[in-house]
Steps between C-alpha positions, in 0.01 A plus 500: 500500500680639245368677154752620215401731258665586149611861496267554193201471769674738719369874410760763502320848543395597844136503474493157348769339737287633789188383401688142402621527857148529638358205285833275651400638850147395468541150353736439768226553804304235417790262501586640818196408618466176382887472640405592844129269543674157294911586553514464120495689195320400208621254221734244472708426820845423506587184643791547787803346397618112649866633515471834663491321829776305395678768388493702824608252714774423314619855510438543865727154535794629275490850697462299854793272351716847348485762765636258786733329256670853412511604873691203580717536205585863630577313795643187385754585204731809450458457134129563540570806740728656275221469227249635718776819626568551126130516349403684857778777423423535126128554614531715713771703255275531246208585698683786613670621162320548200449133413634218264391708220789800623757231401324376190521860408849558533573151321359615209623826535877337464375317247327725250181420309556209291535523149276489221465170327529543104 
């Protein structure tokens, strides 16, 4: 259960923000409660939805389908190794350097800024 409030309501000195704090605090114990004796909170209930179940199996089946179907690929082709050695090595590079963003850097650095548009 989820409340928003607009920023307006929110106070902004100390002495108000703690008191608004307290108020939240104790208008969230009674939903507790209610929470804990009817595993609900109070007003309208969402309705699960028909195609999470759907939608999680189908993602376990593409990953069950993916992960063996890459190993084998490994296995199977050299054109899949050497795509697997060549994303493994660049990886691994720029886990150890200072990142992609290192060479962005220096490309723009080359470059120069671009020019102003008149």
């Amino acid at each position: 259960h989820i409340r928003r409030y607009p920023i307006a309501q929110v106070p902004t000195e100390a002495a108000d923000i703690e008191k608004w704090c307290e108020q939240m605090w104790s208008e969230k114990e009674p939903m507790l409660e209610r929470f804990y004796e009817d595993k609900q909170f109070p007003g309208p209930q969402q309705r699960p939805n028909p195609y999470h179940t759907a939608l999680c199996l189908l993602a376990a089946l593409y990953w069950a389908v993916f992960i063996p179907g890459c190993i084998y690929g490994v296995y199977a082709c050299r054109a899949v190794r050497l795509w697997f050695f060549v994303c493994s090595a660049l990886c691994a590079y720029f886990t150890h350097t200072s990142g992609l963003e290192s060479l962005e850097l220096k490309a723009w650095n080359i470059r120069g800024p671009p020019k102003p548009k008149d």
